[in-house]
C-alpha positions in Angstrom: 57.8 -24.1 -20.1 59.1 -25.2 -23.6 62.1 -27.5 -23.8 64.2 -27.5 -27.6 64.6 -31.6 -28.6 65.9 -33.4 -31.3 62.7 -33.9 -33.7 64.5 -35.2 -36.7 68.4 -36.2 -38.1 69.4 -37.5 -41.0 73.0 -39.3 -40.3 75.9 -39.6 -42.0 74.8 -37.9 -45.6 76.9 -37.8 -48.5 77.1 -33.5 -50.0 76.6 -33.7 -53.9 77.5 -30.5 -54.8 78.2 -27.3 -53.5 76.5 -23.8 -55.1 78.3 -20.6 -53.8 76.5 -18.1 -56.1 73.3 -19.4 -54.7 71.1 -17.4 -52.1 71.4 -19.7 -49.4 69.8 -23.4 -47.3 70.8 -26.8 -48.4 68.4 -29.1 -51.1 67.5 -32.2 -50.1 66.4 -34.2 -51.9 62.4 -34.8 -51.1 62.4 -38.5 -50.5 64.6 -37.8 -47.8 63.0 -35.0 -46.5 60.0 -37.1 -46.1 61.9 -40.1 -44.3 62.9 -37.4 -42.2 60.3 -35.0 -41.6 61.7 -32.0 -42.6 59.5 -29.4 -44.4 60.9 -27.0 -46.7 61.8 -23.8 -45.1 62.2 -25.4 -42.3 65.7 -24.4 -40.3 68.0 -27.4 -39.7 71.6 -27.2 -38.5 74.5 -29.1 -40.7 77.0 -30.5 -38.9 80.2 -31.6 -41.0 81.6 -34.7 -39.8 85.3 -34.1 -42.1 86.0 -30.7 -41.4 83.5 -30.3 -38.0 82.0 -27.3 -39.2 78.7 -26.5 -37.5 76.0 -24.1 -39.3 72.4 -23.7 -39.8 70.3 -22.8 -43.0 67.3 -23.8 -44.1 65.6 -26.5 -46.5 65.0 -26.3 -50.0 63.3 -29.1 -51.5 65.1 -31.3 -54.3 64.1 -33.9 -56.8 62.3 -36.8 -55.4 64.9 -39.5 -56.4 67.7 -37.1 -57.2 69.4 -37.7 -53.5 70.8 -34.3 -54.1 72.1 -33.0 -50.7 73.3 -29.7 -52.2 74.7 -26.7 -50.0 74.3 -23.4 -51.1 75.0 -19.8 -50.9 78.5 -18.6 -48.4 77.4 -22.1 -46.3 78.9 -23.9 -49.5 82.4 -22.7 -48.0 81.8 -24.8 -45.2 81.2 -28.2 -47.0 82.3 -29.7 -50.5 81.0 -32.4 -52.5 82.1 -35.8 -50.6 81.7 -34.8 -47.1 80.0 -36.7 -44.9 77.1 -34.7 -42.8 74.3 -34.9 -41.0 71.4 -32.9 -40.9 69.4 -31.8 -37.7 66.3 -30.6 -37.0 64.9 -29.6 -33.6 61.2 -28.8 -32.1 60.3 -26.9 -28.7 58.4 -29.5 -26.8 56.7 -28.9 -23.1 58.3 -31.5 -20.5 54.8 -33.3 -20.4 54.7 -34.1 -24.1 58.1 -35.9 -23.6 56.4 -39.2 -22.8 56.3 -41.3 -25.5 58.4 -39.2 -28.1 60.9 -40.4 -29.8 62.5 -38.3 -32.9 62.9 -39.5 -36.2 66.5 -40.8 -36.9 67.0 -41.8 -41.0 70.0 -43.4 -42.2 71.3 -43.4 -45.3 74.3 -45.1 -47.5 77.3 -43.6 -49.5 75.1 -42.5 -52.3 72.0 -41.1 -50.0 69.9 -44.1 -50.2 67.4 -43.9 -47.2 68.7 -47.2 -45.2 65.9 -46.6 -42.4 
């Protein structure tokens, strides 16, 4: 049996910019990614602390040093420049593997500087 876990968050990120005639996923900047070990394509879910809008997209990668956290496509509807989000990952773990795990939690400040 597989379980679904938290494998990765990024808390409390500040959304640079919002691009509604984009295809879709939000960019992040790759720094970040890394910090939080997100790959891109990868499917997170974005959940909006001002507004408490919950959706899921994928990852682009952005700029290493850009600390873009850029929402695109109809999702940019659901955040705008200024919120306050954070981004979740998840992984399918068997009960067994649990021992020991712990997932990646990365903090970052007003202007998406990785904190820890």
């Amino acid at each position: 049996m597989l379980l679904e876990f938290l494998f990765s968050k990024i808390h409390r990120a500040t959304v640079t910019d919002a691009n509604l005639n984009y295809v879709g996923s939000i960019t992040i900047d790759e720094d970040i990614m890394l910090a939080a070990k997100l790959q891109e394509w990868q499917k997170v879910e974005i959940l909006n602390i001002n507004n408490g809008e919950r959706f899921q997209t994928y990852v682009i990668k952005g700029e290493a040093g850009s600390k873009v956290i850029c929402i695109n496509g109809a999702a940019a509807r659901k955040a705008q420049p200024g919120d306050k989000v954070i981004i979740v990952s998840y992984a399918y773990l068997k009960p067994e593997k649990m021992e020991g795990f712990a997932p990646t939690v990365v903090l970052v400040d007003d202007e998406n500087n990785v904190i820890i």
